[in-house]
N, CA, C and O atoms as a GROMACS GRO file, in nm:
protein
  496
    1UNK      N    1  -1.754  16.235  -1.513
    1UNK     CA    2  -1.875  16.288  -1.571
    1UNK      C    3  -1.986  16.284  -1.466
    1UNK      O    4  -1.996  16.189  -1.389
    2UNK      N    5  -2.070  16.393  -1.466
    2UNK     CA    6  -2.174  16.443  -1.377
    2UNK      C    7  -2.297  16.369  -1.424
    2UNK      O    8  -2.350  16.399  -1.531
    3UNK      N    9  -2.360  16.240  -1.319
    3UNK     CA   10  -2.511  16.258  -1.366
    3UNK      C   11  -2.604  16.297  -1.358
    3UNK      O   12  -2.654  16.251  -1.255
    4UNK      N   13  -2.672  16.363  -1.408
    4UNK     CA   14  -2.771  16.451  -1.364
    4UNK      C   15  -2.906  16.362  -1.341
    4UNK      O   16  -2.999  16.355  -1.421
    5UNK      N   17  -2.897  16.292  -1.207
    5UNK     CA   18  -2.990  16.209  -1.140
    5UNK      C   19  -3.171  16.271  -1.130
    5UNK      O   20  -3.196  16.373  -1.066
    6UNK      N   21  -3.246  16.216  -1.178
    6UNK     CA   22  -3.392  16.250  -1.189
    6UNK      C   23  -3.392  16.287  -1.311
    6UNK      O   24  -3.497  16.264  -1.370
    7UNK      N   25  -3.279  16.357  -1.397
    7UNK     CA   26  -3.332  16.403  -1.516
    7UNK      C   27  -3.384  16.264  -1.589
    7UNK      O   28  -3.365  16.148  -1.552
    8UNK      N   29  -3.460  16.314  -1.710
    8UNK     CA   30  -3.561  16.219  -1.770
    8UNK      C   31  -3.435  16.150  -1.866
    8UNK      O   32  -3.346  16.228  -1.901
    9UNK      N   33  -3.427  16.035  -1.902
    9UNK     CA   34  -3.392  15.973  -2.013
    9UNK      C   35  -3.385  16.006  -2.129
    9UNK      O   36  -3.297  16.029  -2.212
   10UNK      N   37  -3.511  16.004  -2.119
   10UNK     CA   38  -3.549  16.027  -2.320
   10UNK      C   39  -3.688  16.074  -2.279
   10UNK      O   40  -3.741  16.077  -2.168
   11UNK      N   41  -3.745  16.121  -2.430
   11UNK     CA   42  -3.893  16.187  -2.457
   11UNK      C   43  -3.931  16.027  -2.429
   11UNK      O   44  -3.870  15.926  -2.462
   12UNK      N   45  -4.054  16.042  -2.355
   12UNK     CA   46  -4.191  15.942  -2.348
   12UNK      C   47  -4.223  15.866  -2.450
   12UNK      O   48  -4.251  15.947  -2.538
   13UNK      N   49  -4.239  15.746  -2.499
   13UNK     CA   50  -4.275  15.713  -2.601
   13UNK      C   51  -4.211  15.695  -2.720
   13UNK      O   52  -4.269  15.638  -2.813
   14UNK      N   53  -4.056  15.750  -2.734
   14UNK     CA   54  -3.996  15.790  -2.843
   14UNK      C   55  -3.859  15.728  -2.817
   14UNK      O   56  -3.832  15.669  -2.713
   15UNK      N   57  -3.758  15.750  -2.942
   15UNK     CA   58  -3.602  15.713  -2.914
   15UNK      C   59  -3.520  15.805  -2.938
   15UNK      O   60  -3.411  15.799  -2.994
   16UNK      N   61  -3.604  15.939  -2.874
   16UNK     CA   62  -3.513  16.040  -2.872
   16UNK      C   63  -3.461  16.035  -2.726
   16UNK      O   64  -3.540  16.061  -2.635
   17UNK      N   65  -3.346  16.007  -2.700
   17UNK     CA   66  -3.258  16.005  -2.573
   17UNK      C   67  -3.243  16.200  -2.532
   17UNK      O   68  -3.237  16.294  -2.611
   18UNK      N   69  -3.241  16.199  -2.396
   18UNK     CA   70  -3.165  16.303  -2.345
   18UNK      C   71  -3.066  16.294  -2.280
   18UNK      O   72  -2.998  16.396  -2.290
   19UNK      N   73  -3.004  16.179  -2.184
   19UNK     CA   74  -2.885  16.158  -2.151
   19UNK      C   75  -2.842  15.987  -2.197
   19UNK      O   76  -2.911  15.895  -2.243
   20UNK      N   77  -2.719  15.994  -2.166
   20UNK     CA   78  -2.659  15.881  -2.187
   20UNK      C   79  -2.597  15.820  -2.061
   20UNK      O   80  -2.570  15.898  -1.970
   21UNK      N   81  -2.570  15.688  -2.045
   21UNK     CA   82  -2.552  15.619  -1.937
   21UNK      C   83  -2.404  15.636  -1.899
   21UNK      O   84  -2.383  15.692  -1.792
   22UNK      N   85  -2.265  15.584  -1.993
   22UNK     CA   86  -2.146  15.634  -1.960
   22UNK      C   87  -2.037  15.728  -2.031
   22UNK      O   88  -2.076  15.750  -2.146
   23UNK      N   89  -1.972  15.761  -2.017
   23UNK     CA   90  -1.888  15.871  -2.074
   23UNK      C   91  -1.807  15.785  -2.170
   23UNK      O   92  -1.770  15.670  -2.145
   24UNK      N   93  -1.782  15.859  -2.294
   24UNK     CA   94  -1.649  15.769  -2.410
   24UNK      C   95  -1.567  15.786  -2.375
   24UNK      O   96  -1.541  15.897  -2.327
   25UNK      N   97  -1.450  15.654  -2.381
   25UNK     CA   98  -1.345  15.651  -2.311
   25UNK      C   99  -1.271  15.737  -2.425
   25UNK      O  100  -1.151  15.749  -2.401
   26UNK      N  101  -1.314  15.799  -2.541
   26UNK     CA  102  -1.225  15.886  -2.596
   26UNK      C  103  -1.247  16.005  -2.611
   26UNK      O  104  -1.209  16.073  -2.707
   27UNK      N  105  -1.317  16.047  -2.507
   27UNK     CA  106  -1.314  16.186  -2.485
   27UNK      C  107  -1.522  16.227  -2.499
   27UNK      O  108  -1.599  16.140  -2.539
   28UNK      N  109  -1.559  16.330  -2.468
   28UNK     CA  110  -1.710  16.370  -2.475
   28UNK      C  111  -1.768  16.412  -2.634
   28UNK      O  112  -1.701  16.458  -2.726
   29UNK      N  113  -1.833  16.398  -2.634
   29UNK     CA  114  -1.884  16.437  -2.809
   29UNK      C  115  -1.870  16.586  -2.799
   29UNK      O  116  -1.895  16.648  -2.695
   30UNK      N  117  -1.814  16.659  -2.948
   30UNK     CA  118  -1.825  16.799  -2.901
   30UNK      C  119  -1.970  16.824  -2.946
   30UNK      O  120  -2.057  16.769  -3.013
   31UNK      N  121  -1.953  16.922  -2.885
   31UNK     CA  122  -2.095  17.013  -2.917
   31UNK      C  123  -2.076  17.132  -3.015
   31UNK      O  124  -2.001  17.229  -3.007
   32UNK      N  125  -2.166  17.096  -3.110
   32UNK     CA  126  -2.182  17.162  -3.238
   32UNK      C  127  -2.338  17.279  -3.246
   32UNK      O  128  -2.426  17.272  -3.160
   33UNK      N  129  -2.344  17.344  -3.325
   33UNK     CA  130  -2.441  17.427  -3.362
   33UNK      C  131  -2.530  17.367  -3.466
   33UNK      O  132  -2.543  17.434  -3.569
   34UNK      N  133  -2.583  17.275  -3.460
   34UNK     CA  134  -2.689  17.194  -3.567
   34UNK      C  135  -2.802  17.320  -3.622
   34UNK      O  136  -2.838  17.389  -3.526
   35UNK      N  137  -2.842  17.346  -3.706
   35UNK     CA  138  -2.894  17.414  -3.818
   35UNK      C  139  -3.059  17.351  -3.801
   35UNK      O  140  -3.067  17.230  -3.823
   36UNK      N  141  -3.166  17.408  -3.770
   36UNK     CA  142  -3.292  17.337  -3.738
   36UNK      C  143  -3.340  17.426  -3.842
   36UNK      O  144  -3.328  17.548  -3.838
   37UNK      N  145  -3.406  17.348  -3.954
   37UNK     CA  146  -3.475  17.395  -4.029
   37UNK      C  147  -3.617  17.416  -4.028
   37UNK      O  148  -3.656  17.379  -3.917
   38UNK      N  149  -3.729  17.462  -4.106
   38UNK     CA  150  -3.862  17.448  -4.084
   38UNK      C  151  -3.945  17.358  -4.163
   38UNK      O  152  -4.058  17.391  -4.200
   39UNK      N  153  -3.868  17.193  -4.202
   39UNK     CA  154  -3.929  17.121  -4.226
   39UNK      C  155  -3.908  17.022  -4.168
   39UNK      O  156  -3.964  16.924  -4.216
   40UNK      N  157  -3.836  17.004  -4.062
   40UNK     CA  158  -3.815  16.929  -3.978
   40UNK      C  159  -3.943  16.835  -3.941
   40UNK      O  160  -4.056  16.874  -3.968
   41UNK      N  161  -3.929  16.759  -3.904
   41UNK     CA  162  -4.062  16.664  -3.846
   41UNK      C  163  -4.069  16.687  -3.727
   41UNK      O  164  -3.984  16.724  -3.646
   42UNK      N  165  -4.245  16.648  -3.713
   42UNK     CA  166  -4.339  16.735  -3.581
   42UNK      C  167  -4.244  16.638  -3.457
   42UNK      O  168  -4.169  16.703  -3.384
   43UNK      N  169  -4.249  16.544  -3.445
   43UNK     CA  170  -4.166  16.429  -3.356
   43UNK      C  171  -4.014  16.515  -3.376
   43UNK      O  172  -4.018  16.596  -3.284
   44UNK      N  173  -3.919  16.531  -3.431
   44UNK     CA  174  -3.791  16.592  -3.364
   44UNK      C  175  -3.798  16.755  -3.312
   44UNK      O  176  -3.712  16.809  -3.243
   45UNK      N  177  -3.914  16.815  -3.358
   45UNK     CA  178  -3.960  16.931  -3.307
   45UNK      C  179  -4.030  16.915  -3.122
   45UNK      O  180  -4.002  16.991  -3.030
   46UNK      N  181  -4.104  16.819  -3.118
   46UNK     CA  182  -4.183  16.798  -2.986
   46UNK      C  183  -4.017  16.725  -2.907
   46UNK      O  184  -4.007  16.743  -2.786
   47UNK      N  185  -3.944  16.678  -2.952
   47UNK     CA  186  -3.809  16.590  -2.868
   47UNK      C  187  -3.746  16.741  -2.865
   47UNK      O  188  -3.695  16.746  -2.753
   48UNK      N  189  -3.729  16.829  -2.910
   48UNK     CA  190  -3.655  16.957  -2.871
   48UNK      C  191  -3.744  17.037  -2.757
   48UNK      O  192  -3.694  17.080  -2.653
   49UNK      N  193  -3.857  17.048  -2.787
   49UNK     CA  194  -3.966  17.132  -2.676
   49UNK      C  195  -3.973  17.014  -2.576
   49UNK      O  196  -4.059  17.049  -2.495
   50UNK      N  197  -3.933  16.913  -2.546
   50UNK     CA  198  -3.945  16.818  -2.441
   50UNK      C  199  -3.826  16.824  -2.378
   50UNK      O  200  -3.833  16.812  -2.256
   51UNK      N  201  -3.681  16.844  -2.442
   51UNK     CA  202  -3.580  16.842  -2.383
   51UNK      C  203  -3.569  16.979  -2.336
   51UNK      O  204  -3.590  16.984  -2.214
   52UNK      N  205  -3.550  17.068  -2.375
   52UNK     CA  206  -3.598  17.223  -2.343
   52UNK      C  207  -3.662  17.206  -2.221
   52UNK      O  208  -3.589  17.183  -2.125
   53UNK      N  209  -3.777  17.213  -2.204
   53UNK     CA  210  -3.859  17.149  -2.087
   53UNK      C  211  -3.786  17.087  -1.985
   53UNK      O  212  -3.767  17.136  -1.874
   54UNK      N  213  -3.754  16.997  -2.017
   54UNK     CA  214  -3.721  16.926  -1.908
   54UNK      C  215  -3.516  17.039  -1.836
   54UNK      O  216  -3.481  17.051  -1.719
   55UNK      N  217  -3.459  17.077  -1.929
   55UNK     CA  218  -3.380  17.167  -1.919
   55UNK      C  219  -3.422  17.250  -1.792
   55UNK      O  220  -3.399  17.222  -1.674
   56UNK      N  221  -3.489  17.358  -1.843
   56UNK     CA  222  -3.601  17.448  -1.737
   56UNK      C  223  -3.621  17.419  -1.605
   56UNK      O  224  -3.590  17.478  -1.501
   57UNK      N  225  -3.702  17.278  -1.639
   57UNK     CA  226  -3.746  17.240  -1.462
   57UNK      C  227  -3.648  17.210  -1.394
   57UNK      O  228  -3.648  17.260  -1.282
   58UNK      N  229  -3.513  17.107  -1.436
   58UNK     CA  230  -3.406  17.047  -1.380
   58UNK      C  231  -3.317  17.228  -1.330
   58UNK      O  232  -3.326  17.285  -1.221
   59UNK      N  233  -3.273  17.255  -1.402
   59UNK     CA  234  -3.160  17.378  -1.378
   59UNK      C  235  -3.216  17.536  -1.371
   59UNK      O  236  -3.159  17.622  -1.304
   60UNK      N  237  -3.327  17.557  -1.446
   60UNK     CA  238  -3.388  17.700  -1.425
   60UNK      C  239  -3.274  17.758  -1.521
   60UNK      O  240  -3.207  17.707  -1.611
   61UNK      N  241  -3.282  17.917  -1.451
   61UNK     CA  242  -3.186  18.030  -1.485
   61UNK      C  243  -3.046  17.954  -1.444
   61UNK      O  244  -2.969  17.977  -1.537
   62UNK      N  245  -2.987  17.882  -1.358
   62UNK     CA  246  -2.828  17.865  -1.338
   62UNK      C  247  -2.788  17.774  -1.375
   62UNK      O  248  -2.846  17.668  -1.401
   63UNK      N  249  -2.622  17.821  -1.389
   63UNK     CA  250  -2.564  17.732  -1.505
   63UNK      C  251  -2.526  17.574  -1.483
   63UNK      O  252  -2.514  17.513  -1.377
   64UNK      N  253  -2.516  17.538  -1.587
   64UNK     CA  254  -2.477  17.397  -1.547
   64UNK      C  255  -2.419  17.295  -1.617
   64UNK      O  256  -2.424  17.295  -1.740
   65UNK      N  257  -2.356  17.197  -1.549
   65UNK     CA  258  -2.284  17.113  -1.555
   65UNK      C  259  -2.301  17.034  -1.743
   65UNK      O  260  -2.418  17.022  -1.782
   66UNK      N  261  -2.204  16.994  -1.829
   66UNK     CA  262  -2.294  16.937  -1.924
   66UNK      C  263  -2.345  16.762  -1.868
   66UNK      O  264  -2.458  16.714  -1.863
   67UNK      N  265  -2.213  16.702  -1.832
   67UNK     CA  266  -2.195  16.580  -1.769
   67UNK      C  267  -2.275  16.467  -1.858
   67UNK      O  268  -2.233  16.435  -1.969
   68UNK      N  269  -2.413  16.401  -1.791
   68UNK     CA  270  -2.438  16.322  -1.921
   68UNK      C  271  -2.537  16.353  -2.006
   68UNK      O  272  -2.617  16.275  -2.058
   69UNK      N  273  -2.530  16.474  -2.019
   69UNK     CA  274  -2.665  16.545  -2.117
   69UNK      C  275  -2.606  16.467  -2.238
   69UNK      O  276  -2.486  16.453  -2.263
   70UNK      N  277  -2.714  16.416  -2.312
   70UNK     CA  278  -2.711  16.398  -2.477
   70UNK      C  279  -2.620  16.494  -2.527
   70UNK      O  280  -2.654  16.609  -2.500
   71UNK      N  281  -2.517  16.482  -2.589
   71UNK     CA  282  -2.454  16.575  -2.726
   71UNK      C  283  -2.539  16.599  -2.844
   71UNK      O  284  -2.555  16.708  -2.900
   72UNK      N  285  -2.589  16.494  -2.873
   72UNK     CA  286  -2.648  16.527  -2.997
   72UNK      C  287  -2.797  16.624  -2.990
   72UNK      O  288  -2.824  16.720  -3.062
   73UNK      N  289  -2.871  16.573  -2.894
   73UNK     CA  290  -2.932  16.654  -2.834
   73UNK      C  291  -2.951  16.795  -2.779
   73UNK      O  292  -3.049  16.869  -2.789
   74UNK      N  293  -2.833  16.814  -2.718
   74UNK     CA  294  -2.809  16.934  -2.692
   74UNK      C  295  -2.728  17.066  -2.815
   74UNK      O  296  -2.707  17.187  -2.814
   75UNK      N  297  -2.696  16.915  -2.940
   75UNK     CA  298  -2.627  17.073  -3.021
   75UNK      C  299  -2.812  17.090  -3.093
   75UNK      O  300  -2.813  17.160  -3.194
   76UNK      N  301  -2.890  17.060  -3.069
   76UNK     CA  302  -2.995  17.138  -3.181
   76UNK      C  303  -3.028  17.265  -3.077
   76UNK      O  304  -3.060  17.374  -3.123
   77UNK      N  305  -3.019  17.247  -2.961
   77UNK     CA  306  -3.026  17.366  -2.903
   77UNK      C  307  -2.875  17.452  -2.885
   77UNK      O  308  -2.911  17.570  -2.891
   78UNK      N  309  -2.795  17.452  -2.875
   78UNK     CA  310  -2.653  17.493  -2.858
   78UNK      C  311  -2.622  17.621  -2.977
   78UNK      O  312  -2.635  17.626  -3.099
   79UNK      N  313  -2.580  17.710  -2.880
   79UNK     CA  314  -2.542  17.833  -2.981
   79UNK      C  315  -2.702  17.945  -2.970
   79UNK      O  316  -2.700  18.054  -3.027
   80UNK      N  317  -2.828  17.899  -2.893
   80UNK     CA  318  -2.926  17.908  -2.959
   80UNK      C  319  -2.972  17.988  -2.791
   80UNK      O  320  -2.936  18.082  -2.720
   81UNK      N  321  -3.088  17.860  -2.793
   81UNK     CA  322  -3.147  17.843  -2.647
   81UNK      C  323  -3.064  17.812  -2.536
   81UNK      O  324  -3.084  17.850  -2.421
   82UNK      N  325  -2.930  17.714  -2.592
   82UNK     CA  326  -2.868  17.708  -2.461
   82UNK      C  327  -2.716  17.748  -2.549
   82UNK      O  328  -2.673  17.719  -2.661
   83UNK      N  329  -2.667  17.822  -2.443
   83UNK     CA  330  -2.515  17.923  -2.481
   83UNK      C  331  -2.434  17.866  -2.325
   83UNK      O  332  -2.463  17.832  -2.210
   84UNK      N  333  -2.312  17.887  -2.418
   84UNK     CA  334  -2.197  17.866  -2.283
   84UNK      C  335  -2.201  17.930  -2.139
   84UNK      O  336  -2.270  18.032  -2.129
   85UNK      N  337  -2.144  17.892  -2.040
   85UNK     CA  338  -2.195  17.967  -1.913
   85UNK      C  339  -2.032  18.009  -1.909
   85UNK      O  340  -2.028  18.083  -1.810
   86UNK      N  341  -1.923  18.003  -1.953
   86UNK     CA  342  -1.784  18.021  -1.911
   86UNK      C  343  -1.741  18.068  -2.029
   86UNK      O  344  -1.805  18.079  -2.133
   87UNK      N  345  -1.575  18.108  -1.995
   87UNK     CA  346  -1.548  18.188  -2.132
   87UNK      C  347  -1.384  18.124  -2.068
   87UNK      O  348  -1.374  18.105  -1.946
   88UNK      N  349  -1.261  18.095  -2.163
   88UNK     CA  350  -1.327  17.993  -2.229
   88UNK      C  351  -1.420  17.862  -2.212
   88UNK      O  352  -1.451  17.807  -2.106
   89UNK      N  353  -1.457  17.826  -2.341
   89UNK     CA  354  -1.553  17.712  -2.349
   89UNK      C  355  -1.552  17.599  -2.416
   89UNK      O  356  -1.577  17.608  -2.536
   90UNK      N  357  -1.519  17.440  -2.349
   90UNK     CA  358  -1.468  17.335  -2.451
   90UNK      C  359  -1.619  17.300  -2.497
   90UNK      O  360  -1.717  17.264  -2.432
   91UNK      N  361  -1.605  17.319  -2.593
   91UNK     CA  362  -1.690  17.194  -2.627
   91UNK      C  363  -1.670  17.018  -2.611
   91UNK      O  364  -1.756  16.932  -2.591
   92UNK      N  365  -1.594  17.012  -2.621
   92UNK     CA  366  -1.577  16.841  -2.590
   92UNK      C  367  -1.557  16.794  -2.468
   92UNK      O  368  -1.522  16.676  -2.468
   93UNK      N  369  -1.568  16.845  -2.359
   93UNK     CA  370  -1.560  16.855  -2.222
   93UNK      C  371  -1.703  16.806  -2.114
   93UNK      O  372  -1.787  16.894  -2.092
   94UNK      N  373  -1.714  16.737  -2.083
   94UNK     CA  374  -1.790  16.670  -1.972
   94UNK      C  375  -1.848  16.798  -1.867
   94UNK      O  376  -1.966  16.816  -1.834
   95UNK      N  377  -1.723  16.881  -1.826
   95UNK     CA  378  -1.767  16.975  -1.729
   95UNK      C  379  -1.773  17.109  -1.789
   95UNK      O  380  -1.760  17.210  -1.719
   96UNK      N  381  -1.789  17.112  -1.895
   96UNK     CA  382  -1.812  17.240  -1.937
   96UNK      C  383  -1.977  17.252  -1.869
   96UNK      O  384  -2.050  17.163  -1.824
   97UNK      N  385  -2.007  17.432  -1.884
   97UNK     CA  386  -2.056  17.439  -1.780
   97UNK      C  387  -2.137  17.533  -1.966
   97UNK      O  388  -2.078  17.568  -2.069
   98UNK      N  389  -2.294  17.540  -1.924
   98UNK     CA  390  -2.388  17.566  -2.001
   98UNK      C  391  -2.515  17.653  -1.926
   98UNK      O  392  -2.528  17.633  -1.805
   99UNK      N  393  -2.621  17.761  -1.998
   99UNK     CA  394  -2.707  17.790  -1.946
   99UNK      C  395  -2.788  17.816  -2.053
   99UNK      O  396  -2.751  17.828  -2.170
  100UNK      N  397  -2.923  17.825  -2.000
  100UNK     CA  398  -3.050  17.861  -2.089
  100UNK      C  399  -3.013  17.991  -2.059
  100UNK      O  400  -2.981  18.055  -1.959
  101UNK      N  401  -3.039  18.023  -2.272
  101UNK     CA  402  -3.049  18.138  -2.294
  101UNK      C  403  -3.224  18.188  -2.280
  101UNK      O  404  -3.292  18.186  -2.382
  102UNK      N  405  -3.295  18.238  -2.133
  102UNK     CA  406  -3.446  18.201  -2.098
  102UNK      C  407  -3.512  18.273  -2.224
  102UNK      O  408  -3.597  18.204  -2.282
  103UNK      N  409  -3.489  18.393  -2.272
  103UNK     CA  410  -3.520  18.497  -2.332
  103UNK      C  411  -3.575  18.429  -2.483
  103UNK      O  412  -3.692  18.416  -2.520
  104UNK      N  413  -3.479  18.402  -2.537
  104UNK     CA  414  -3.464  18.332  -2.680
  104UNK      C  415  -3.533  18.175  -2.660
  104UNK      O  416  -3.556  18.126  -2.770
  105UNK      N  417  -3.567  18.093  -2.553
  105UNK     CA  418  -3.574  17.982  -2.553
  105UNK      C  419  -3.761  17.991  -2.507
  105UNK      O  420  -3.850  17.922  -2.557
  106UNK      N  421  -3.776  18.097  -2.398
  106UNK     CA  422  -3.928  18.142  -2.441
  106UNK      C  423  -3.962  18.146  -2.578
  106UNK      O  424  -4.017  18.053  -2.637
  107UNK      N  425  -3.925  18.266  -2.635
  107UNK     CA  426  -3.961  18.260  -2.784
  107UNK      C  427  -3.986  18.122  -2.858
  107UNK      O  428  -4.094  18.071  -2.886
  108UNK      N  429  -3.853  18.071  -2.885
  108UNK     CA  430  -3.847  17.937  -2.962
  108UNK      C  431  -3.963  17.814  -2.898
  108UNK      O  432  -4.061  17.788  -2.968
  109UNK      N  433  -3.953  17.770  -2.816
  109UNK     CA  434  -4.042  17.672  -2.720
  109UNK      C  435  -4.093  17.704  -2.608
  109UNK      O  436  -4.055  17.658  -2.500
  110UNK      N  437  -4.236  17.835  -2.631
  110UNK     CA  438  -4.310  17.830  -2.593
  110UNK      C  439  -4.360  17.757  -2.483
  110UNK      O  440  -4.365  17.789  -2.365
  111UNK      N  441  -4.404  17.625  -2.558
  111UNK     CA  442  -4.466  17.502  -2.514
  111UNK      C  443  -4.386  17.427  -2.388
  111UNK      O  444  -4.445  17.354  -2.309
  112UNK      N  445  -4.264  17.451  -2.383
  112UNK     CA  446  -4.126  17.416  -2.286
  112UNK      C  447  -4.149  17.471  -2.122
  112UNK      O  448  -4.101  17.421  -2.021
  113UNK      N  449  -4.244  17.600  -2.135
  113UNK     CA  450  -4.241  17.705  -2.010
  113UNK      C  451  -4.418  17.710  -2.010
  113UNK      O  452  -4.455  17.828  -2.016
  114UNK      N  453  -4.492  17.649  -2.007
  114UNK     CA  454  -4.674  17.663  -1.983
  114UNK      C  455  -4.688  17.560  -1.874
  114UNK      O  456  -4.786  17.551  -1.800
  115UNK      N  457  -4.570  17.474  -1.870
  115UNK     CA  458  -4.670  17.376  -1.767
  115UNK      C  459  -4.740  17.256  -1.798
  115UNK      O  460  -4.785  17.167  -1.726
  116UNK      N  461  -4.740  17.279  -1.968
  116UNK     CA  462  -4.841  17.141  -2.023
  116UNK      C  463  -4.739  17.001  -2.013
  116UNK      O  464  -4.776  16.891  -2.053
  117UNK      N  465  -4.608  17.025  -1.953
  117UNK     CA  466  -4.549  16.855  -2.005
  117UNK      C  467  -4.516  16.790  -2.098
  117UNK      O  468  -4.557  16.674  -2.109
  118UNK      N  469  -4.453  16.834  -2.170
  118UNK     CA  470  -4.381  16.765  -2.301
  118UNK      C  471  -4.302  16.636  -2.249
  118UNK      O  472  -4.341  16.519  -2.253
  119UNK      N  473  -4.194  16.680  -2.204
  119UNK     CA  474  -4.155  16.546  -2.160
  119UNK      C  475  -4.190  16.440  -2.057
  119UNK      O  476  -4.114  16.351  -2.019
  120UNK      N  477  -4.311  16.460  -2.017
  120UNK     CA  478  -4.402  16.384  -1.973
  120UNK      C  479  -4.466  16.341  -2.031
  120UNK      O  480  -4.547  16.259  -1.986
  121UNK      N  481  -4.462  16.376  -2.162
  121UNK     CA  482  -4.579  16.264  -2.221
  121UNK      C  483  -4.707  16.348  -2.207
  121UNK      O  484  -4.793  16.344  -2.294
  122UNK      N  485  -4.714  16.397  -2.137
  122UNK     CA  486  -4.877  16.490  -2.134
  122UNK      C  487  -4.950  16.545  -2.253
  122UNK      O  488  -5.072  16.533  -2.254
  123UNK      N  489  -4.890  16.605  -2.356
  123UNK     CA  490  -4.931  16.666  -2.487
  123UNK      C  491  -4.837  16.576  -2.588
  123UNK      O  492  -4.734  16.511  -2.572
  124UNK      N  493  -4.931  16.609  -2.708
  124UNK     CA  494  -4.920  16.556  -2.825
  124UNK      C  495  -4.826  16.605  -2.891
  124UNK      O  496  -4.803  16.566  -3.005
   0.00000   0.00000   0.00000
């Protein structure tokens, strides 16, 4: 499993994780299509525009590695903002390979692509 060194931990302040430290010895969590509704709370809404964010700055437009990105994390975006980069595509796989969908992920989190810092802690 790939670590993606400098990426941030977790949101600032919070116990929303973005990566995890080692791989399960029984294989990677798959990655699912989680269902984000619009009553969600402002805190798991700002941990998606923070991870998003931090997505962006780390990798841009090219694809990448999943390695120790959060699973759980990454399925609220999965299917969505971020889509497979390969065809086929495991989901339960360490090296499956992933990209921002930029188009759809502008739209959705805005706030992810201005510059203000979500996962810095900078905004509220």
């Amino acid at each position: 499993m790939i670590k993606h060194r400098g990426f941030p931990g977790r949101l600032p302040s919070s116990d929303f994780q973005f990566t995890i430290r080692r791989d399960n010895r029984e294989g990677a969590t798959k990655l699912i299509r989680r269902e984000r509704h619009a009553d969600r709370r402002p805190a798991d809404r700002r941990a998606d525009a923070g991870f998003m964010e931090a997505l962006w700055l780390y990798f841009g437009e090219e694809p990448f590695e999943r390695g120790n990105l959060d699973a759980g994390r990454l399925s609220w975006l999965f299917g969505r903002e971020v889509v497979p980069a390969e065809d086929p595509f495991d989901p339960e796989s360490y090296e499956a390979l992933l990209r921002i969908d930029v188009g759809r992920a502008q739209a959705s989190f805005p706030e992810a692509f201005d510059g203000s810092g979500i996962w810095q802690g900078k905004s509220a």
